[in-house]
N, C-alpha and C positions, 0 to 999 in steps of 0.2 A: 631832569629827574623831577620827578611832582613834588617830593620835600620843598627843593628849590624853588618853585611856583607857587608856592603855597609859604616861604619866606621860612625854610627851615633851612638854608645850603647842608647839607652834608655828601662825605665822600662814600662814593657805593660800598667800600671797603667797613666803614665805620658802622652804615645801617645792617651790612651783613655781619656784622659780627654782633653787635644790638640783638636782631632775630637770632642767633645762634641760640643766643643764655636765657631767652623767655618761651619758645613751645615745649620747651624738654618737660617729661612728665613732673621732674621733681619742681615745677614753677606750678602745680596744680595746687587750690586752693590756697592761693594767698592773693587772690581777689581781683586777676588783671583779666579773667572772664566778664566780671562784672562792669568794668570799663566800656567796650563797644556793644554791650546790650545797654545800661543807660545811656550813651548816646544815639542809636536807635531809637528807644522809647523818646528821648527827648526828641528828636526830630520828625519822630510824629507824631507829640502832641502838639510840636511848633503848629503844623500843618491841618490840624484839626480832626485827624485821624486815633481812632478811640481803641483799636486794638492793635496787638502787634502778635503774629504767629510766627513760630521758630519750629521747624522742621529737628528732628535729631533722628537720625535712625536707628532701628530696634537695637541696633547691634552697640552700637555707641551707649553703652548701658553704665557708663562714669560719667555721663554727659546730663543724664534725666534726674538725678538727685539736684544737680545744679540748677536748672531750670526750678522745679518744683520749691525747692529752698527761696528763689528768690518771686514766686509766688505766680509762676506758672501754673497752667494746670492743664493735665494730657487730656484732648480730649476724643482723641482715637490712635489707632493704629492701623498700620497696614503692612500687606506683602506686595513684592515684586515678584512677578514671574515671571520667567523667560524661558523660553529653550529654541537651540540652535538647530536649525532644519538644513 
């Protein structure tokens, strides 16, 4: 398991129940979004890389107040289209 290569041992049981209690809606806005977007931005500025773009889609419309709060800013939109022939 990569915890374990990475020197965290745990048992797959332990990490799945970990994930069980943090995506649930009621975990929204108490700041563990903000987590892997600062380490993102910190890894590229390690790098020397000056911007960072995050995709959200339109439909994902509890996701863009987060972004923009932490000082995103949209700078388009778009559609996907498709049709089955």
């Amino acid at each position: 398991m990569l915890l374990a290569q990475l020197g965290y041992p745990s048992e797959l049981s332990a990490v799945a129940s970990r994930l069980e209690r943090i995506p649930d809606s009621a975990a929204r806005r108490c700041g563990l979004g903000r987590v892997p977007v600062d380490a993102a931005e910190q890894w590229a500025s390690q790098r020397g890389l000056h911007v960072v773009v995050v995709r959200s889609n339109v439909m994902r419309s509890e996701s863009h107040p987060f972004y923009e709060k932490i000082g995103y800013q949209r700078t388009a939109t778009s559609h996907l289209y498709r049709k089955n022939v």
